[in-house]
C-alpha positions in Angstrom: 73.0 48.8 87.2 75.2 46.3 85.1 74.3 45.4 81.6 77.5 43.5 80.6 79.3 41.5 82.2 83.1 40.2 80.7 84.9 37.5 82.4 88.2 36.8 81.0 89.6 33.8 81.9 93.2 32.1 82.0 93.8 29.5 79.6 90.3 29.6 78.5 86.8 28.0 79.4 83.6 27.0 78.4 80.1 28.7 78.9 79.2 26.4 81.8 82.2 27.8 83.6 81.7 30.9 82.5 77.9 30.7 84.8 79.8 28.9 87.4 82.1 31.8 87.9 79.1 34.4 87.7 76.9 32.2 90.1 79.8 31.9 92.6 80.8 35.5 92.4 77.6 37.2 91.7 74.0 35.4 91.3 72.0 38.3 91.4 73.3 39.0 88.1 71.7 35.7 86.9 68.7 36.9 87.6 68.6 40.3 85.5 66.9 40.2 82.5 69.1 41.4 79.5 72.0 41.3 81.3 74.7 40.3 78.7 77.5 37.7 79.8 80.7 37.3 77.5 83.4 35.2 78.0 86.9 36.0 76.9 89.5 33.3 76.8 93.4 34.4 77.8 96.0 31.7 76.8 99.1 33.9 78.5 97.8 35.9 81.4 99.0 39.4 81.6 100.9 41.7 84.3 98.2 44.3 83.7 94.7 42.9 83.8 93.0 46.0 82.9 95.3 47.2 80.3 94.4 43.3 78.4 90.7 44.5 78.5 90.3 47.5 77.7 92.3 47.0 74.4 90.6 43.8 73.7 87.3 45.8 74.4 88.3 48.6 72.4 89.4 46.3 69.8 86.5 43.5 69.8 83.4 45.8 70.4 84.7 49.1 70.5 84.1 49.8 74.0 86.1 52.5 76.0 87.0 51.5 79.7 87.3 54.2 82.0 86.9 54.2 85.7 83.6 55.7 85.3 81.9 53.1 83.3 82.9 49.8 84.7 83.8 48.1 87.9 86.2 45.3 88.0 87.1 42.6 90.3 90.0 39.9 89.5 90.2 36.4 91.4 90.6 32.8 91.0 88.3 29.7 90.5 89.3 25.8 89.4 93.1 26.5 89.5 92.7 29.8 86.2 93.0 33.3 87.2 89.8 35.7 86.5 89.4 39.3 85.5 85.6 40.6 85.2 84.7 43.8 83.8 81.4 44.8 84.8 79.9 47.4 82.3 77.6 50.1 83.8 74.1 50.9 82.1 
């Protein structure tokens, strides 16, 4: 099950987008209860998605990405690259 859900997104965005991006991509986590959604704005996108999160993780809330505790999926919607992290329960 996913608890937390971080969508970092190029050049930035608002919370609407933010839903927009989950909806599109993944609506049954809009219907979990408690399930956390955080937005993460990225003004110069980097050559190594991953490695931009799990310091910014590590940094922000002092989470520790490893391959065990997250899934992630990268993309594109409204012309911005996306990288989610997906945070197992």
């Amino acid at each position: 099950m996913i608890k937390e859900v971080h969508v970092f997104i190029e050049k930035g965005g608002d919370d609407r987008l933010l839903r927009e991006i989950v909806q599109a991509l993944h609506p049954e986590f809009l219907q979990q209860p408690g399930l956390r959604l955080v937005r993460h704005d990225v003004p110069d996108w980097p050559s190594e998605p991953f490695m931009m999160a799990a310091v910014k993780l590590r940094l922000q809330s002092g989470i520790a990405l490893t391959t065990g505790n997250c899934l992630v999926q990268d993309g594109n919607a409204y012309g911005k690259r996306l990288y989610l992290v997906m945070l197992k329960s």
